[in-house]
Every structure is written in C-alpha cells, then in structure tokens.
N, C-alpha and C positions, 0 to 999 in steps of 0.2 A: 593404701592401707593405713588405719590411725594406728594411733598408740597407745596401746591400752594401761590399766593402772600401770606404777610400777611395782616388779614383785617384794617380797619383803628383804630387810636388810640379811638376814641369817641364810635365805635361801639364796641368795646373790654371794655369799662369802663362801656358804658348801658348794655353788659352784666354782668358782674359783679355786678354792682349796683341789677339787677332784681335777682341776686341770692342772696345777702346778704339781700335782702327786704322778698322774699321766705323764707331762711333760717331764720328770725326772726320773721316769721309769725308761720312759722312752730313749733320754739322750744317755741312760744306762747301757742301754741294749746296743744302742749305735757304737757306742765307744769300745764295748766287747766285739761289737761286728769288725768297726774300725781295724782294732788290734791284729784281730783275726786276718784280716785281709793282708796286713802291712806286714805278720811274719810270716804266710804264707807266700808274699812276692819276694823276701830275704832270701828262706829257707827250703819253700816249694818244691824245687827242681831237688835239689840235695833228698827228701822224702818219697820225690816220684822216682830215682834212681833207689834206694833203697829198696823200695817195694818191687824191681823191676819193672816200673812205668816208664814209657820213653817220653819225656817232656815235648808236648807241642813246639813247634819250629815255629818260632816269628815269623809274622808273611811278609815277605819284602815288599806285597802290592799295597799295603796300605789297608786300611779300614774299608768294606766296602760304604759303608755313609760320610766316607769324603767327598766334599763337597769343592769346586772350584771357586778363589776368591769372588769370582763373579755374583754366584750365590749366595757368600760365605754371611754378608749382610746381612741378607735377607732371613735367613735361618737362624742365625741368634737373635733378631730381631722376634722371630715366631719362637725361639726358645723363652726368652724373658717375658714376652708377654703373656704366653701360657704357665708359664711356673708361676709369675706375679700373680696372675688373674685368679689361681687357686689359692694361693697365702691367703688374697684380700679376704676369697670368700671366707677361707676358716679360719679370720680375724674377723670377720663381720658374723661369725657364727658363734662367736664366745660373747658374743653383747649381751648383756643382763637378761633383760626383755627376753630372749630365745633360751634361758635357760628353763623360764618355766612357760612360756606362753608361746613356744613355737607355734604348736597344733591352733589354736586362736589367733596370732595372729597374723600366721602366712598359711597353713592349709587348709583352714577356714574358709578363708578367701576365693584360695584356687577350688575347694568342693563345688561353689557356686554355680548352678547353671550347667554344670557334667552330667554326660549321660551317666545313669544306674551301673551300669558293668565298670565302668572307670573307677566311680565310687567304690563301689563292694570290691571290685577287684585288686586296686592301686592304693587310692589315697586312705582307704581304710583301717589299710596295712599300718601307714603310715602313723594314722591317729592313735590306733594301740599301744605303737613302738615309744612317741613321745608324751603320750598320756600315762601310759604306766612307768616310764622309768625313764623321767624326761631331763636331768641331768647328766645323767649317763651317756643315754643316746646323743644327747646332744654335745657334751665333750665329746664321745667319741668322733661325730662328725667332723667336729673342728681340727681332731687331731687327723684323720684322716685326709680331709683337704691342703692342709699345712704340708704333710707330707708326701702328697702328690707333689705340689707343688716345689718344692727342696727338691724331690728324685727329679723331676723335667727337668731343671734346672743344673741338673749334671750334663745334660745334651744326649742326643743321638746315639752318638760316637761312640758310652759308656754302655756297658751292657743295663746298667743299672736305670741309665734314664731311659731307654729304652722298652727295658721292663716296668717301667713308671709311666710310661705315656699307653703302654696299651690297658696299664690297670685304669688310668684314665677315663680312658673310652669306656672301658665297661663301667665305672662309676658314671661318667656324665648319663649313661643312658638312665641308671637305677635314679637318681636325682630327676630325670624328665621325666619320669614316668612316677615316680614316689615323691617328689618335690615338687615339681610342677602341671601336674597332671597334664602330660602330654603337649604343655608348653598351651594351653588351654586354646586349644586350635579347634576343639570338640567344641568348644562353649561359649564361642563368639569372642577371640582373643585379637587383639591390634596390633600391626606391628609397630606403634607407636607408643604401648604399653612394653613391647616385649617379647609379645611371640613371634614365630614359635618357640623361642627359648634357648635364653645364652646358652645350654651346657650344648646345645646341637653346635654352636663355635665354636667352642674349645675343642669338640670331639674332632671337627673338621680338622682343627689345628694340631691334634693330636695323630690324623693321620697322616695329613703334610708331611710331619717331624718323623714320620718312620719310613718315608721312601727313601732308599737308597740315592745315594749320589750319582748314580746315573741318569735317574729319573727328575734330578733336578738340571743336570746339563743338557738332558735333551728337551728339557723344556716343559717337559708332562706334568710337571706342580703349576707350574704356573697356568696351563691349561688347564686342568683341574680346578684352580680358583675360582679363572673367569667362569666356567660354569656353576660353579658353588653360587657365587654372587650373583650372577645373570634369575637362576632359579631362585636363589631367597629372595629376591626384589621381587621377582614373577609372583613366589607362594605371597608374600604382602600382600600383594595388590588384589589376588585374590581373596585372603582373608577380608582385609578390609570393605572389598565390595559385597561380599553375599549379605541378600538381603537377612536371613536366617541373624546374621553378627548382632542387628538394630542400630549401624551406624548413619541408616540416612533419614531416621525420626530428626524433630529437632534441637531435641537439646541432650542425647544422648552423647555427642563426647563433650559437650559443655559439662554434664553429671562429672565425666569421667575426670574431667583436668581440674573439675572443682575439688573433686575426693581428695585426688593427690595433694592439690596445693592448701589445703586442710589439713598434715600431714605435721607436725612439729617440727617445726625450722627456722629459721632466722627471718625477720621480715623483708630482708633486704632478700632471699631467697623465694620467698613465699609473694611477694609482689607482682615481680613478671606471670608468674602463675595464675594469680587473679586476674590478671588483665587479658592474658591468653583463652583466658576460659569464659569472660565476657564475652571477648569478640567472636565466639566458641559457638555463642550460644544466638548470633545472631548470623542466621542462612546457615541451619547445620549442616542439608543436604549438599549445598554446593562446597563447602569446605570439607565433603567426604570424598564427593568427587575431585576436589583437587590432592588428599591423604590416596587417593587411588593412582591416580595418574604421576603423582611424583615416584614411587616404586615401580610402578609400569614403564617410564620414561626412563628410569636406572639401570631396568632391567634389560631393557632393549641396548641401551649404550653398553653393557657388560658382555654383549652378546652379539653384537658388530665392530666397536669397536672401544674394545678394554683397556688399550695403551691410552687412547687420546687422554691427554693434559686434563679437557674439557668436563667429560667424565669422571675421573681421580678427583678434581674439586671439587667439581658436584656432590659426589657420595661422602667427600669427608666435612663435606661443611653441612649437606642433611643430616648425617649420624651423627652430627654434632650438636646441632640445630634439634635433634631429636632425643638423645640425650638427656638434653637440659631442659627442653621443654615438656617433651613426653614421657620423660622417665626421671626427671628429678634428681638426675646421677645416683640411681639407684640404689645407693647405700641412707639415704636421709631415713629420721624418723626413728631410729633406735631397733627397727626390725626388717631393714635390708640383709639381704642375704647373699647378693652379688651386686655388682654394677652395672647389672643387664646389658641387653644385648648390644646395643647400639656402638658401648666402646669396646669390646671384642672386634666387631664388624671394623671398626676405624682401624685397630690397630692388625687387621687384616687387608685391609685395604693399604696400607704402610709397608706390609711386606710384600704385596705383587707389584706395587711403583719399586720396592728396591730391584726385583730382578730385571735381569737383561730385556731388551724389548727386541722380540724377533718377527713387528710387524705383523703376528697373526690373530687371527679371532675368534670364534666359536663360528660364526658364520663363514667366514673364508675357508674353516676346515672343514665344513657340511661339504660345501661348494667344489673342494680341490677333487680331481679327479684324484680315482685309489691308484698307484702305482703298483704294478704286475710283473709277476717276477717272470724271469726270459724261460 
C-alpha cells in the first residue's frame, strides 16, 4: 500500500490531543480500579465476616494454570509475544496517517477484488465507522489494542489476564473480519503478503495461554501447534496455487513486490525489493510453483516430523526470509497496522522448540493404535 498525502497539521495535533485526554482517563480509572483491589486484599476478609460471608479457603493445590518448569519457558515466551504483538499494533495505530485516512489507506485496499456480501456485510461497517468519526474510532482502537496487550501480559495465572486473552480472541476475529476482510482468502490473498491474517495467530496464541497446566504437561499444546502449523502451511500452499488467486500469470507477483517496494522507506530498504521483484518478474509461473511447494514442503515436515532440528530452521529462516521480503516487516510506510503474519508465526515457532520433545507427530499419532480400556 502507498502513502497517501499527509493529513493536515491541526487534524494530526486533535488526534493526539484525544489520545493523551483517553490515555489520562484511562490510567484514572486503573489507579481507582488499582486502589480498589489493594484494599479489598487488606480489608476483604474483615467485610466478608461482617456481612456474614465465609471467606474463600486458599487452595493448597495451587493455580489450576500452573505450569511445570519444563513449560514454564515456553509460556512466558507465548506470554510476551502476544502482549507485545498488541502494544505494537496500537502503537502502529496512533501514526498520523490512520488518524484520518485509515478507510483509504488500509480498507480500501482490502475491499479490492471481495465478494459483494463481504463488502456490504463486513468491510462497509467498517468504512462508516471511520469515515464518519475517524479520530475517535481510531483512538479508540489504539487504546483498545494497548490494553489487550498490558492485560495478557499479566499471564494465565491472573484472573485478569485471563480475562484479557479471551477478550482477545473475540477482538482478533472482529479485526479479521472488519479489518482484514477475512484475511482476503476470498480475493486472491498470498501467504507471502499475509494471509490468511495475523490476528488468526494471535487468536491461536490466545488459546495456547488459556489451557490449563495439565494440558501443557501432557503434552496437548504442543500437539495442538504442530497441527496449527502443519494446516497454516497446508491452507498457503493452497491459497497460493488456485488458479482463481492469478499467481501463475507472469508478472503478477512481480506487480505485487513492485507495489510494496514503492512504498516510502529508506533506500537501503527499498533496494533488495527492487531487485526481488525483477527477478519476480522473469519466469513468474515457475517461481509460483516454487511459493507453492515451499509451504507444502513445511507443511508436510510439521506433520511428520515437528521436532526435527531440520524443519525448526527451515520455517524460521522462511518466515524470516518472508518477512522481509514479502512483507516488508510490515509496519514500513506510515500505514502498517501490524507486523504481519510472518513474525507471529516465528515467534510461534520459538515457543514449540521451547517445549519438551516427546518424539511424537501428527502422523505417529494418526498411526498409534487407540488404547482400550479393560
């Protein structure tokens, strides 16, 4: 996506003004909440005997979302990177540019090439929302994401982060479906661009962080991944290949890597881009069929065999590889909204090498005979 003019100096200062008025409203409200909490854990008990309430018993077993050190890694690893990954975005959501031109220059974009019912249904919603009252809206997103991002960041363990990762999940889906029209899988979308769309990671990541500490000792998160990853490499590979997308024309992802690398950014940035999008543009078909078979080939190794060394470097030097090339680290340009998918997926990838490896696969587990009870 380009960069379109920039808005004017007054409309860029009344945004910011409505966020530092939000953001002091806000750390109002916490520091009463704050308060609130810290004399109620003083004094609580003292008020539930007054009223004749009998004070809940501390459970000697522990938190059921304790985790064994084994884990323990792994999980604050998927803690930080999820909490991070929403700050950035509603840090990348108070940039100038998206206080007045969100609708222009990100849903715009995504309308493109969508079926009719998406349109009228989805992304229409959307153009109302920050067409008619697009400072507003748009603080409020930032503050919204911001504060996802803080609550995860409490962990699991808190009731509060807890309650933060499942509000999560239901934002990431309002976001794929209002933000990214469906991560544009309807409209010929790459996963070299992005689809089907970061916030479907964060959601995965957000269910990770709510399974119980049993569920990570026996092992079922990390089975869970490998199927996560096995099928997003799978759904790639398809995307990429239907012919319906127009990735095997041939200068169709040449268009596409030249758009981006057109993009305002530094030339020492903008270089490798041009030269990618050259060689882009010479044998498009056979460099689709290699954008095919590299996800197919991912997909399969996540799905036989997810521990090997071989694979784990694989996928984190593609999503790296792709990243940079395919996605421009996703923030460039003045109207990034996230870092797109690609570093999600890495630092997903980060947290199934931390956990324990108990030699099994996706395939080995088809394969194992069911065990029957006597």
């Amino acid at each position: 996506m380009g960069m379109s003019s920039a808005p004017p100096v007054h409309t860029v200062a009344a945004f910011y003004r409505l966020l530092a008025i939000e953001g002091a409203v806000l750390l109002g409200v916490a520091m009463i909440v704050y308060l609130v909490m810290r004399f109620w854990r003083t004094h609580g008990e003292g008020f539930r005997q007054e009223f004749g309430l009998e004070p809940r018993g501390a459970s000697s077993s522990g938190s059921l979302y304790d985790v064994d050190p084994a884990q323990a890694r792994a999980r604050t690893l998927a803690v930080w990177s999820l909490g991070s990954l929403w700050i950035v975005d509603g840090l990348l959501q108070a940039q100038p540019a998206l206080g007045t031109q969100f609708f222009t220059s990100v849903i715009q974009p995504v309308m493109a090439g969508q079926p009719k019912w998406v349109n009228d249904a989805f992304l229409s919603v959307t153009q109302l929302v920050f067409t008619s009252r697009p400072l507003w809206f748009d603080s409020l997103t930032v503050w919204i994401q911001i504060l996802l991002g803080v609550g995860i960041l409490a962990g699991p363990r808190r009731f509060i982060g807890r309650l933060t990762l499942r509000l999560s999940i239901v934002w990431s889906f309002v976001v794929w479906a209002f933000g990214e029209g469906f991560g544009q899988v309807l409209s010929g979308g790459s996963w070299l661009m992005g689809s089907p769309g970061s916030v479907l990671v964060y959601a995965a990541l957000a269910f990770i962080l709510l399974a119980k500490g049993e569920t990570w000792r026996q092992g079922r998160v990390k089975h869970r991944m490998q199927w996560w990853m096995a099928g997003w490499f799978g759904a790639s590979a398809l995307l990429q290949a239907l012919p319906s997308a127009g990735y095997w024309s041939a200068h169709a992802l040449s268009q596409m890597e030249m758009s981006m690398a057109q993009i305002p950014q530094p030339h020492a940035m903008a270089a490798p881009l041009y030269a990618f999008a050259h060689a882009l543009s010479h044998g498009g078909p056979w460099w689709n069929a290699l954008f095919v078979a590299i996800p197919l080939a991912l997909a399969l190794g996540w799905f036989i065999a997810p521990e090997s060394r071989t694979i784990q470097v694989a996928t984190s030097v593609v999503l790296l590889a792709v990243w940079w090339l395919g996605q421009d680290f996703g923030v460039i340009g003045g109207t990034g909204t996230d870092p797109n998918t690609a570093l999600p997926l890495f630092l997903m990838t980060l947290v199934h090498h931390l956990l324990p490896r108990d030699g099994s696969s996706p395939w080995r587990r088809l394969r194992a005979p069911r065990s029957t009870s006597a």
